[in-house]
C-alpha positions in Angstrom: -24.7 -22.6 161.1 -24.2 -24.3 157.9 -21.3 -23.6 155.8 -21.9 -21.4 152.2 -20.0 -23.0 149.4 -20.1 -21.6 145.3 -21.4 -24.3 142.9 -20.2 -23.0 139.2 -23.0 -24.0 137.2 -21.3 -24.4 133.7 -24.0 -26.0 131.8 -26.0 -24.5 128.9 -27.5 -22.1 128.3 -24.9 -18.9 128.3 -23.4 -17.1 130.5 -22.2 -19.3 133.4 -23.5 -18.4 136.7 -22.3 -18.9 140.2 -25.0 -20.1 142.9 -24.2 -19.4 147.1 -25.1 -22.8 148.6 -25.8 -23.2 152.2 -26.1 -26.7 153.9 -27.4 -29.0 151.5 -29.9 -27.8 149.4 -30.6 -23.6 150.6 -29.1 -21.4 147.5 -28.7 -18.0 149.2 -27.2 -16.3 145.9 -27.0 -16.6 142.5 -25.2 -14.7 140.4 -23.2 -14.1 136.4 -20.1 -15.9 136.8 -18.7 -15.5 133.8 -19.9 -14.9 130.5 -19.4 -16.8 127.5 -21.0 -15.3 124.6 -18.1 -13.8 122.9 -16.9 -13.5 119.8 -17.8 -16.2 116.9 -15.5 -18.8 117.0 -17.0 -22.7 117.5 -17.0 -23.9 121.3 -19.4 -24.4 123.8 -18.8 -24.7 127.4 -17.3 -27.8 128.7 -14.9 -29.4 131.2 -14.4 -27.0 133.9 -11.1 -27.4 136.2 -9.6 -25.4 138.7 -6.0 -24.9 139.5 -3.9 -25.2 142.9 -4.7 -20.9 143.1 -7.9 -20.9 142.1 -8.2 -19.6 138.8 -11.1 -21.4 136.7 -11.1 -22.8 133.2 -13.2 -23.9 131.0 -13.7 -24.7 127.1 -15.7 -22.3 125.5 -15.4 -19.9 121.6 -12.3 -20.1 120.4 -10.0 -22.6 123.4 -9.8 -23.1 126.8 -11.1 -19.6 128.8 -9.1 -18.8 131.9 -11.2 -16.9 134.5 -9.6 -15.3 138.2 -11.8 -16.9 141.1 -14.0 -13.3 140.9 -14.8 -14.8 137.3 -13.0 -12.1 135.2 -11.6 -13.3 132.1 -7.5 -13.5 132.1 -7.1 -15.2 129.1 -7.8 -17.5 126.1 -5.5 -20.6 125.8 -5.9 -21.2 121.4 -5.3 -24.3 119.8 -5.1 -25.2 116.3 -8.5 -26.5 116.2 -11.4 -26.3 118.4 -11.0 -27.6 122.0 -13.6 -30.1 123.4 -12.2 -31.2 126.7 -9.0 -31.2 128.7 -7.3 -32.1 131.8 -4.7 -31.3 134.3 -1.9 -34.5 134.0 1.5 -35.5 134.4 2.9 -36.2 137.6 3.2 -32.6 138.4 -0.7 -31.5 137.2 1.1 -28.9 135.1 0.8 -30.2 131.7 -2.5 -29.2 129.8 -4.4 -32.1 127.7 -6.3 -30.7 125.4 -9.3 -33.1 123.3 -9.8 -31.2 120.4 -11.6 -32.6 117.6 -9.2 -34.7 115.3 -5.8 -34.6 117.8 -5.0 -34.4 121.5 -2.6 -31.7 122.2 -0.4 -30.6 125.6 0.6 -27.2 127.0 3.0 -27.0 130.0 1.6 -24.3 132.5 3.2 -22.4 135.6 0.8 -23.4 137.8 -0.9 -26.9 138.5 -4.2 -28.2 138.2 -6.1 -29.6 141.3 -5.8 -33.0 142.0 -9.4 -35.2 140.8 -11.4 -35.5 144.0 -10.9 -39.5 142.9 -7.1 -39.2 143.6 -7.3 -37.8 147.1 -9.8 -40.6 148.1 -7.3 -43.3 146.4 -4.8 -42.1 148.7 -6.7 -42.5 151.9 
């Protein structure tokens, strides 16, 4: 039997949903992952990572959304303007990089960001 993976689908339109995929094409479930539409702050979302425990984030109104893997919403990460992007980096993945619109600005986190599926291939 074919393996069921999640696929976060975090293109627009709002809210985010969260599809069952099993094999290669068969979606068995889809579902709201998360829902964006709050509040009225600028942001749309954008640049979706995942960190070494699983939690998922993701630009959206007002910063950088943190989500628990059941897609409930732990936090907002706020910067002084509006985020566009970001990344995991340093050598440890626990430094935040966020794009915003005029500046690029860093947050040092707990908890790492997963490695770039390019990385682990690099290393084989």
């Amino acid at each position: 039997m074919p393996p069921v993976a999640t696929l976060l689908d975090f293109e627009a339109p709002l809210p985010r949903t969260a599809n069952r995929i099993k094999g290669f094409r068969l979606v068995v479930e889809r579902s709201i992952f998360a829902d964006l539409n709050e509040g009225t702050e600028p942001g749309i979302p954008d640049g979706l990572k995942i960190d070494s425990i699983g939690r998922v984030y993701c630009t959206g109104p007002g910063g950088i959304w943190v989500m628990a893997p059941d897609g409930k919403r732990i936090g907002i990460i706020r910067w002084p303007e509006q985020a566009v992007n970001f990344a995991f980096g340093g050598p440890d993945l626990r430094t935040v990089l966020c794009c915003a619109h005029t500046s690029v600005y860093t947050l040092r986190v707990k908890v790492p960001g997963n490695p770039h599926p390019w990385y682990k291939l690099r290393e084989q």
